[in-house]
Residue, then its C-alpha position, 0 to 999 in steps of 0.5 A: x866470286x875471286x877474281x883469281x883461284x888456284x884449286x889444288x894445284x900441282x905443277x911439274x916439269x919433264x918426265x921420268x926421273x928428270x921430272x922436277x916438282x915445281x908446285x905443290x898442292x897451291x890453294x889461294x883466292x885473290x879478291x876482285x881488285x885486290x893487290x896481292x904479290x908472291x914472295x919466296x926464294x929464288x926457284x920456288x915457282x913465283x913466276x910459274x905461278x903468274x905463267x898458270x893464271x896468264x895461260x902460258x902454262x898448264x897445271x899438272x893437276x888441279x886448276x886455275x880460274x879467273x873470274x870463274x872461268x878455267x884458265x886454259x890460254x892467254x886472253x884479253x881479260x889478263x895483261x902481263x908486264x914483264x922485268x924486260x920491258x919488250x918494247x918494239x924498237x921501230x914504233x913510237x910510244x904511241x905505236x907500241x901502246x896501240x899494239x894491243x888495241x889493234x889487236x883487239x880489232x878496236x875502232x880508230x877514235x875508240x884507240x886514239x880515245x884510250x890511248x890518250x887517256x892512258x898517256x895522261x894516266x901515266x904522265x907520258x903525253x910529251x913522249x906519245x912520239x918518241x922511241x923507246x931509245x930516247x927513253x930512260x929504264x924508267x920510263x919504259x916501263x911506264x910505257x909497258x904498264x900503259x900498254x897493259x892498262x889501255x886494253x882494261x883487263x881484269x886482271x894485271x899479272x906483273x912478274x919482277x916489273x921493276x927488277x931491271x930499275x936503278x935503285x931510284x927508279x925503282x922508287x919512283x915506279x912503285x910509288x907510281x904504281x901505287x897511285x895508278x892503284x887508287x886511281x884505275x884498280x885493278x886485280x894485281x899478281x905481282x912477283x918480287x924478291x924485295x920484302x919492302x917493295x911487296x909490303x908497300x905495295x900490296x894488300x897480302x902477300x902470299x910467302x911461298x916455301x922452297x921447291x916445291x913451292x907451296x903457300x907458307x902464309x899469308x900476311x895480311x898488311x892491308x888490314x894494318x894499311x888502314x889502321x895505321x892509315x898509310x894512305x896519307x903517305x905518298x912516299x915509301x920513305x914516309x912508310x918504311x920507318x912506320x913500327x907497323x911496316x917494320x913489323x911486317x917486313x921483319x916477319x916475312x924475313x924471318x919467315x924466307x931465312x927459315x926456307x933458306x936455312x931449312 
């Protein structure tokens, strides 16, 4: 059973003649634990794509299911991270991991059990009482993605996490997500605009047309992952100048310039 399946799905938004055909006709399953990231031009439905499987917004028509089940609202099976980091000021790294957990009405020594598993997961146990003011962009969104790993989902919707980074940042995070991947896997959604970032970080990326967004082509790179054995690499420089990433990269490129151009 797919941990993640679009039936058929049709999405639009207003009525009448303002109403605007965001997704047509989306088929797609995404294995259990598989990293699968949406890439497409700006304004296709990447993000809608994501806000259908979180339960934030409902299909036109056909369906979206996760783990077999319809997807009707949000739920503690599935966790998003999102560009801004949306953090609460007023709380320590400790207390905005906690959030969550208290919401799921977990016992005390249960919380502070995960919650310390997740700071060492994430590198952020000298942090556990700061406030995201003393924190750099960077390690806020390690603090996002802990709070979403301490409920231990199923599923792990992210949607343009790194997009407000610095351009190292941004390396070091996806460089982090990949280790955080071999270490606790999970089912990833992920959205991005950069190529590079979806073919270092996933196992197939599904390349979406212009509006109406539909699935152009899947690029299976985890095939070509394993062939070329990246896993050795711990650094996306190390991949990048691969012939196979190259490969890779260059072909969904050609593929979004034909959306853009067409």
């Amino acid at each position: 059973m797919a941990a993640i399946r679009f039936d058929k799905v049709q999405k639009y938004f207003g009525r009448g003649d303002k109403r605007m055909h965001a997704l047509s006709n989306i088929n797609l399953e995404i294995e259990d634990r598989e990293f699968l990231a949406i890439v497409g031009p700006s304004g296709c439905g990447k993000t809608t794509c994501l806000r259908l499987v979180a339960g934030f917004d409902a299909a036109s028509e056909g369906s979206v299911s996760v783990a077999g089940k319809p997807v009707m609202k949000p739920g503690p099976d599935r966790a998003v991270v999102f560009q801004q980091f949306a953090l609460f000021p007023w709380k320590t790294v400790r207390g905005n991991i906690d959030l969550g957990l208290r919401n799921k009405a977990i016992g005390f020594e249960e919380r502070e059990k995960r919650i310390a598993d997740v700071l060492k997961l994430m590198n952020l146990e000298t942090y556990a009482d700061a406030f995201p003011h003393q924190l750099s962009g960077g390690m806020q969104q390690r603090v996002a993605i802990a709070r979403a790993y301490v409920l231990d989902p199923e599923v792990l919707l992210m949607d343009e996490p790194f997009g407000a980074l610095d351009a190292q940042t941004r390396v070091v995070m996806q460089e982090e997500l990949v280790r955080l991947a071999r270490v606790q896997p999970r089912t990833v959604l992920f959205i991005t605009h950069a190529v590079e970032e979806a073919v270092y970080l996933a196992d197939r990326i599904a390349v979406m047309t212009r509006r109406p967004g539909r699935i152009k082509e899947l690029v299976d790179v985890k095939s070509v992952r394993d062939a070329e054995k990246w896993n050795r690499f711990e650094r996306i420089e190390d991949v990048m100048d691969l012939d196979s990433f190259v490969h890779l990269r260059t072909g969904i490129w050609r593929s979004l310039r034909e959306e853009k151009n067409g």
